[in-house]
C-alpha positions as MATLAB code, in Angstrom:
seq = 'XXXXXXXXXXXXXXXXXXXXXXXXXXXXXXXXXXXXXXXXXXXXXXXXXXXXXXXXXXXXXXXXXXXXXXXXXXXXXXXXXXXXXXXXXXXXXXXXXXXXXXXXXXXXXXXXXXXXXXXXXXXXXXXXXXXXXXXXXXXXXXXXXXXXXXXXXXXXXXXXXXXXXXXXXXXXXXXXXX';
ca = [
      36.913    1.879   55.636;
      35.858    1.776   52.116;
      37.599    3.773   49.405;
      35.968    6.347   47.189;
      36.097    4.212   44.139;
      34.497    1.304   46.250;
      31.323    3.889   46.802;
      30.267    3.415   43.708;
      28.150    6.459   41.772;
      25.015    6.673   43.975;
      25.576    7.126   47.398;
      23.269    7.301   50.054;
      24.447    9.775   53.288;
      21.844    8.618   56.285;
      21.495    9.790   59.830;
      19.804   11.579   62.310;
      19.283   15.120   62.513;
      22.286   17.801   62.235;
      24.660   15.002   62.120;
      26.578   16.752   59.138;
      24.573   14.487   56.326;
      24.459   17.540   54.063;
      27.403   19.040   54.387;
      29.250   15.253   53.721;
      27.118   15.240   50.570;
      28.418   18.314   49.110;
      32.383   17.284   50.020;
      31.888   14.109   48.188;
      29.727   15.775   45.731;
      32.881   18.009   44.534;
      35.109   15.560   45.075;
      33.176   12.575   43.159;
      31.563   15.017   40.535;
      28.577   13.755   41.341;
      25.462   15.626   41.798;
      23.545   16.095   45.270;
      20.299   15.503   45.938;
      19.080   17.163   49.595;
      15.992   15.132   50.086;
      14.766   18.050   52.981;
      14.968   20.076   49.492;
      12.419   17.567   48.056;
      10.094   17.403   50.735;
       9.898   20.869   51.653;
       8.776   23.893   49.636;
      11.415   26.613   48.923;
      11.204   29.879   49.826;
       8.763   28.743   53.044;
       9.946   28.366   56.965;
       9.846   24.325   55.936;
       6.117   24.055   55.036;
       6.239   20.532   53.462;
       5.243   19.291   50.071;
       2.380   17.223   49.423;
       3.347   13.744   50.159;
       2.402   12.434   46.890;
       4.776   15.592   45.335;
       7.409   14.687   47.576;
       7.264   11.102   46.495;
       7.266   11.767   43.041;
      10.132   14.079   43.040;
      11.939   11.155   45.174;
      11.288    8.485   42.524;
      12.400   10.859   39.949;
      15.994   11.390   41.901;
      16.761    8.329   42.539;
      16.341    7.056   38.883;
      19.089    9.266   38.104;
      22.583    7.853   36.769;
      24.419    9.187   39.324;
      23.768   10.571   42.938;
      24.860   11.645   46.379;
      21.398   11.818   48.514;
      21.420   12.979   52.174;
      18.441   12.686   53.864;
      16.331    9.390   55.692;
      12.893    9.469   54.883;
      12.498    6.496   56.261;
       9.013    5.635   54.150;
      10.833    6.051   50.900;
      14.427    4.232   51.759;
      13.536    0.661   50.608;
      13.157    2.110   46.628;
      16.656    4.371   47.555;
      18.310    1.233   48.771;
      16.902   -0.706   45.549;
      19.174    2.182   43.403;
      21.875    2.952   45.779;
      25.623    1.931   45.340;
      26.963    1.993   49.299;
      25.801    3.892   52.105;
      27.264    6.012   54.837;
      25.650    6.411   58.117;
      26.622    8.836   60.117;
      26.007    9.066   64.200;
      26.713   11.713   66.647;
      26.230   12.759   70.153;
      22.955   14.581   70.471;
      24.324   17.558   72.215;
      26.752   17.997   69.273;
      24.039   17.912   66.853;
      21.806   20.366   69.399;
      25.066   22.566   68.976;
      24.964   22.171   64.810;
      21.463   22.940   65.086;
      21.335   26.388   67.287;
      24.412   27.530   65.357;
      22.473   27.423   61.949;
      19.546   28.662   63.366;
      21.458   32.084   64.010;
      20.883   35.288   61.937;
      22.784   35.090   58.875;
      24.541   31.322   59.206;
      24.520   29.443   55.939;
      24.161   25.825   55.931;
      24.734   22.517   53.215;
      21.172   21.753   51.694;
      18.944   24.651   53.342;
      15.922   25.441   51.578;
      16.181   28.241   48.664;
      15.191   31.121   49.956;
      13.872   29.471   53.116;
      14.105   30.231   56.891;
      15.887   28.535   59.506;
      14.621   30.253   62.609;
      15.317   28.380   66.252;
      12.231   25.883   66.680;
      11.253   24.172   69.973;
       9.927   21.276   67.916;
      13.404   21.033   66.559;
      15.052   21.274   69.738;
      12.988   18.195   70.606;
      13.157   15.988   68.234;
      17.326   16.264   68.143;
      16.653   15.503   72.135;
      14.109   13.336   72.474;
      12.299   11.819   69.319;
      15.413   10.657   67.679;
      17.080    8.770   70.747;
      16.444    5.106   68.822;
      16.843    6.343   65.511;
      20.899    4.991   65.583;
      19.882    1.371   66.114;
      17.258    1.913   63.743;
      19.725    3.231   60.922;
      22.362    0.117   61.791;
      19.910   -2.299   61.200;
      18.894   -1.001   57.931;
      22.090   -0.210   56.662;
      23.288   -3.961   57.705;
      19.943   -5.552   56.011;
      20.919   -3.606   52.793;
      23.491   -5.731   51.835;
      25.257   -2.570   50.439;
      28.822   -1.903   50.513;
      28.637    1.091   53.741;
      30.822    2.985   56.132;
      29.860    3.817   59.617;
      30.954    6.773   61.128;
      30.449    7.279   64.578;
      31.274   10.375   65.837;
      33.029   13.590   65.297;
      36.917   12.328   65.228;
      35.835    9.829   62.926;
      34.010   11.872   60.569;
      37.140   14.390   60.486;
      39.104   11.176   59.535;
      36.686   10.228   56.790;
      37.018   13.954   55.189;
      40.938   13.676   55.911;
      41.355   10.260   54.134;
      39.114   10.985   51.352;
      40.630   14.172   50.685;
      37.112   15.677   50.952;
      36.853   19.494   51.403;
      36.713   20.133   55.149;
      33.081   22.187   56.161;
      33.501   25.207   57.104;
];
């Protein structure tokens, strides 16, 4: 596994849904001093139940992210990752079980749960569409995310599953989430 120092000073934090991408970004975030960038945050409009931007917005306020010194951007957005990777100093990818991740997702969908990277002032009420996509739409997203991450030719760390995600906040002396 890479070190901290060997992640360089923009990281990108990739993987499917409620896989723990923003919480990660926040726990290296303190730890790095680096500032994070919630892409959902980008693309959706705060203060809505996740009504999305106008692409063209949403692009622009991508472009204008990434061109920052320093970074640590959770989030796929799969259109816009070639310009990330172009910017980006290593990569994590992140992969879980999709019942673990249906488990992330109905516990922040419950009355007064806070989650890493929610919208301001947004909603996060339980959504069917949700529900399916973690289930059903996202089964060959994981190959999908290897392969890119491999192609990118930047330093990355894979972490597949939940022990070794609690070994990758234990050995980087991240914050553990809550």
């Amino acid at each position: 596994m890479l070190s901290l120092d060997q992640l360089g000073d923009r990281i990108m934090v990739l993987g499917p849904s409620n896989a723990g991408k923003s919480t990660l970004a926040l726990a290296l975030s303190e730890r790095l001093g680096l500032p994070p960038v919630h892409l959902d945050q980008l693309q959706h409009l705060p203060n809505t139940n996740w009504e999305m931007r106008p692409e063209a917005e949403f692009k622009a306020l991508h472009d204008e992210a990434i061109l920052e010194v320093c970074w640590v951007m959770d989030g796929n957005y799969s259109r816009l990752m070639p310009q990330r990777i172009e910017r980006a100093t290593s990569i994590i990818l992140l992969l879980s079980n999709h019942w673990l991740r249906l488990g992330r997702y109905l516990k922040r969908s419950m009355p007064g749960s806070h989650r890493a990277g929610t919208l301001k002032g947004g909603q996060d009420p339980l959504k069917w569409e949700m529900i399916d996509w973690i289930l059903f739409k996202t089964s060959g997203n994981s190959a999908r995310y290897r392969r890119i991450v491999k192609q990118s030719g930047l330093p990355f760390v894979l972490c597949e599953g939940i022990g070794e995600l609690k070994t990758l906040y234990r050995e980087w002396g991240l914050s553990q989430p809550k």
